[in-house]
Structure formats: C-alpha cells, structure tokens
N, C-alpha and C positions, 0 to 999 in steps of 0.2 A: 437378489442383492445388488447394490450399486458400485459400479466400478470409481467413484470419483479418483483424485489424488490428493497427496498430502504435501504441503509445503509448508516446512519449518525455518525460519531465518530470524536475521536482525535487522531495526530499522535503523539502519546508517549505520555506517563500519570506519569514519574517519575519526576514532576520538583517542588524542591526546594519552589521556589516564588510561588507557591498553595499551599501550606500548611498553614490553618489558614485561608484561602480564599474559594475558593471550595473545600479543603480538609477540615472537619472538625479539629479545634485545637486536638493535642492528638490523632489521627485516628492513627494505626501502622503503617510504610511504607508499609509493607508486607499487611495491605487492601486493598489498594489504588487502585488497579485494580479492589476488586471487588466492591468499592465503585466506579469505574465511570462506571463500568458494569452494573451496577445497574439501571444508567440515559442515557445508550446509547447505541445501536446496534451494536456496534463495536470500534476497536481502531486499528490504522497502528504502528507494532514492529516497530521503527527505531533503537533500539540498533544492531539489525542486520545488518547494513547499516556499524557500526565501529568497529565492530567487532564480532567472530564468540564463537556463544551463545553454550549453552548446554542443551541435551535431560532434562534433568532434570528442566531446566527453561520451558523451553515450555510448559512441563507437567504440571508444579506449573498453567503456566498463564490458559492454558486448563481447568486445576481444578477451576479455582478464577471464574470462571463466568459463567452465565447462557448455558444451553445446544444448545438455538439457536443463540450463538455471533458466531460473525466471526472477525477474527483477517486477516489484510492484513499485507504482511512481506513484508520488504524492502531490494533490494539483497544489498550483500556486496560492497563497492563501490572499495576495491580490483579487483573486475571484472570491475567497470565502470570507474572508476578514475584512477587507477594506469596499473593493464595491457589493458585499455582501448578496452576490448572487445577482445585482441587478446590472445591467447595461455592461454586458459582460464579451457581446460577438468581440471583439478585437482581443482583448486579454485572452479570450480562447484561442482566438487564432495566434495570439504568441508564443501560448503555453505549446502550442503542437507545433506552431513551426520553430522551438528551440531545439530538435532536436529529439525527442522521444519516438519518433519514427526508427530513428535510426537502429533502437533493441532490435529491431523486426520480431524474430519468431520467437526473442525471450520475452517480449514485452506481456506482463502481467496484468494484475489490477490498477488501475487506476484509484486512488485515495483524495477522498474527497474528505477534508476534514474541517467539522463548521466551531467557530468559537462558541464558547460554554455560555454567551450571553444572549447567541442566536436561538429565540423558541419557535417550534414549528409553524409555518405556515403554509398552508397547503399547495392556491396558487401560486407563489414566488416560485417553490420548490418544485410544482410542475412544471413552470415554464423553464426553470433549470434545467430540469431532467428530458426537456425537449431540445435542448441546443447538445445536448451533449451527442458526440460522434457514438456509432455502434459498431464500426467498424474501421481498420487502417487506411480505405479508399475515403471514409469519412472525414476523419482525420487528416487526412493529408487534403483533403477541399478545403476543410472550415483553416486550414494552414496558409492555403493561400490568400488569405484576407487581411496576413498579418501587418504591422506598423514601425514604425523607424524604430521602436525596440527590437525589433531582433533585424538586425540586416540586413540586404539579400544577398553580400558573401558566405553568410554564413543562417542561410532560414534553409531548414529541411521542409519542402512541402511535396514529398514524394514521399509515397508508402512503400518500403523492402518488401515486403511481401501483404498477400492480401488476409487477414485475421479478424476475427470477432474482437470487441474492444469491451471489456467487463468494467462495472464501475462499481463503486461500494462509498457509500456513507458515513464518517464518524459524527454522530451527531452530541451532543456533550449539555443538552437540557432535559432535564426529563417531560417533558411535554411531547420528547418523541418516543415515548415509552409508552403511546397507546395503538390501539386498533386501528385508528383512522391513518395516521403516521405507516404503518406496517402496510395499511390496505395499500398506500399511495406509493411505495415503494416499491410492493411488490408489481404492481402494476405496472411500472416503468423498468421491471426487472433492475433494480439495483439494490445490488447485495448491503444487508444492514451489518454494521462493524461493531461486533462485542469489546468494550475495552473495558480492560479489567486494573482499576486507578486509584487503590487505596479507599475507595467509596468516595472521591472528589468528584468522580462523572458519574453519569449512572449506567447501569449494566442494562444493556437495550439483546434480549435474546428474541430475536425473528427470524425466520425463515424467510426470506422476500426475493432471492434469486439462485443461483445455482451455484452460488460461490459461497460459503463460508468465510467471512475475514474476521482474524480476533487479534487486538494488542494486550502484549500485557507489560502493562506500565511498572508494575509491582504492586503485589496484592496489599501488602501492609505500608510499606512508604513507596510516597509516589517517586518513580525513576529510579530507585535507591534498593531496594530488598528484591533480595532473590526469591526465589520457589523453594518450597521442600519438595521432597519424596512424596508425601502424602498429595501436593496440589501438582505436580507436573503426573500423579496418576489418574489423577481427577478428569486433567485436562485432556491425557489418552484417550479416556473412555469416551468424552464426548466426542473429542473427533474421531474415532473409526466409530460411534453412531452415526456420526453426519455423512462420511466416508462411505460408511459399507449399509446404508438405508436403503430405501427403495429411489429416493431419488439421485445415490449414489454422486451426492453434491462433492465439488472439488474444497479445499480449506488451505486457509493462505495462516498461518501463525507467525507474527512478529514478536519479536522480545527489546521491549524498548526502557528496560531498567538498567540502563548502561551507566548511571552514575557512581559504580562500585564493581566494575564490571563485571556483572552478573549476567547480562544477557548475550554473551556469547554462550558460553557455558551452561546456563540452562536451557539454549533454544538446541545444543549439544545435546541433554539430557532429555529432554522433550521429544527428539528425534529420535534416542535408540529404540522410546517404549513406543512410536508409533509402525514402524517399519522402513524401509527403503522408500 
C-alpha cells in the first residue's frame, strides 16, 4: 500500500464576505492566515496568479503558520494568459525571483492555470514544461535572470533550502481530455488538476505525476454552492484510493467556492472524513 499524504485547504484566505463568518468578528487582517492555519493543512497563494508578490510576504505567510503547512502557489497568469506560454525566460525569472523561494520547506505545488480558450498543443506545451525549474537550486538560477520588475532590493534569487519543485496543470478545454494530452504530461511528470466547475470546464481525471491536485469550484454553481454529505464522501473515497494505492500518490485539495463562504468549512468537513 502507499504512504502518499493528504492536503486539504483554501485557495486564498483574504476575503472580505468571511469576516464575521469564519473569521471571528474583530480577528486583525494580518491573523487570518494564521487563524485558517490553524483548521487546515494548507492554503493555494492565488495573489500570485495577478500579480508579482514580495520576498517579504512570503516570509510573513511562512512565519503565520505551523512548521508542517504547505502552501501551493499559483503561477502568474502573465505566463498563461497573456504571453500564453510563449517567450516566457524573463517572466519566469520574475515569477521566482518575487519571492516564492522564500516558503523553503513549505513550499508546495506549483499551479499552472491555462485560460478556458487555450486548446492543447503539444509542442508549445512541451517546450513549457522544459523551461520549467524541477528543483529550489533550479529555481533560484532561472531567478537570477530576472528584470526591472522585481528589483534587486527586493528579488530573492537564493534558494532556503535545497527541494524537488512539483508542478501541476489546470487546463480548462477539453482537447486536454485525451490520451495524447495525458501521455505528454505524464512524460514531463506534471501532475494533471481535476477541477470540479459546475460543468463550465471540463473534468480532466489522469494520473500523469505523483501528486494528485483537485479544485472544487463548486459542483452545482460556479464559486458559489457548497458540498453535501453525500459529495464531500465521494471525494474521501477517492483520495485515500489515490493515497493508499500502490503508487501511494501525495493529493493537494482546494476549496475555491468562497463566494458564500463555503470553502472554509467544507474543506473543514473534507478533512475530518479523510484523516490527519
């Protein structure tokens, strides 16, 4: 049987409409991470997603929480959106010399998330999945390339400690919902991202690396509805399958239906049925 681990959290924890709800009334902004740190194994940065953060934050969030969280970071959508994976060396090296070194030994998956209008294509997506670092000494090289975006008072291009760098893909056309797609992923070991979106994306279920990553958007409206009983048991079963398999894969769970705030609280309820 496989020993993976299991990580249940939220993607982003700074919102507004919680406070008063699961953020206790009165809690300071500056808790808040360590107060959802507190009821859960991890949280996905999306501030990095619009924009490029600072050594200095990462450090704060590093500090706010326990010694075994892991924080998954989500790349710049610079790289995914706008120069769409193409002529990308320097926004790489911005995105790593902002600062994401600085997690060291919490630092998690990496989130690569491609817009729903991106359809597969093979070589682009290969020669992506070649620029990308595999490790923190990696990382912190393609860091030192970076540009008058991130400045060098403030550009981390040193790695805290020396770690494997896991990557994962949300891909949101269904043209990556076939074989050849999975074959090319697995190949480059980057873990495929089940997102689960009201049926707005499509449901992409592959094995291609050793990491399991799932969002759940909300099954019936997007961002907006919770989970019952019957679907947060659902989702148990699969992860201790993927968990306790022969390839004893590790699995990253986000709850990104925060617009009613439901995703504290079912990634809460998600977590008792799967174990510590």
């Amino acid at each position: 049987m496989g020993n993976g681990r299991v990580r249940v959290g939220i993607s982003g924890w700074t919102y507004a409409g919680w406070r008063g709800d699961f953020y206790p009334t009165g809690l300071p902004h500056t808790r808040e991470l360590a107060y959802a740190a507190d009821r859960m194994s991890s949280v996905e940065v999306n501030g990095s997603f619009y924009s490029l953060q600072r050594p200095t934050s990462y450090a704060r969030w590093r500090d706010s929480t326990p010694d075994d969280f892991v924080f998954a970071v989500k790349g710049s959508r610079f790289i995914t959106h706008m120069k769409q994976l193409v002529d990308i060396d320097v926004a790489l090296a911005n995105f790593w010399a902002s600062g994401v070194l600085a997690l060291g030994h919490k630092l998690g998956p990496v989130l690569w998330q491609l817009p729903a209008r991106t359809r597969f294509d093979g070589p682009r997506l290969a020669d992506f999945f070649d620029r990308l670092p595999r490790s923190t000494s990696e990382a912190a090289g393609l860091a030192r390339g970076h540009d008058e975006k991130v400045p060098e008072n403030r550009a981390l291009v040193d790695a805290v400690d020396e770690r494997t760098v896991h990557h994962v893909l949300e891909a949101r056309h269904a043209s990556f919902a076939t074989e050849e797609a999975a074959d090319l992923l697995r190949a480059n070991d980057i873990g495929t991202v089940w997102a689960d979106a009201a049926g707005k994306f499509p449901v992409i279920d592959a094995d291609t690396s050793g990491v399991r990553y799932v969002r759940l958007h909300g099954h019936t409206e997007l961002y907006a509805s919770g989970y019952t009983d019957d679907e947060l048991d659902e989702w148990a079963r699969k992860i201790a399958a993927w968990r306790d398999g022969s390839a004893g894969r590790d699995v990253y769970v986000y709850f990104d239906n925060d617009a009613k705030v439901h995703a504290p609280f079912d990634a809460a309820r998600l977590a008792a049925r799967v174990g510590p």
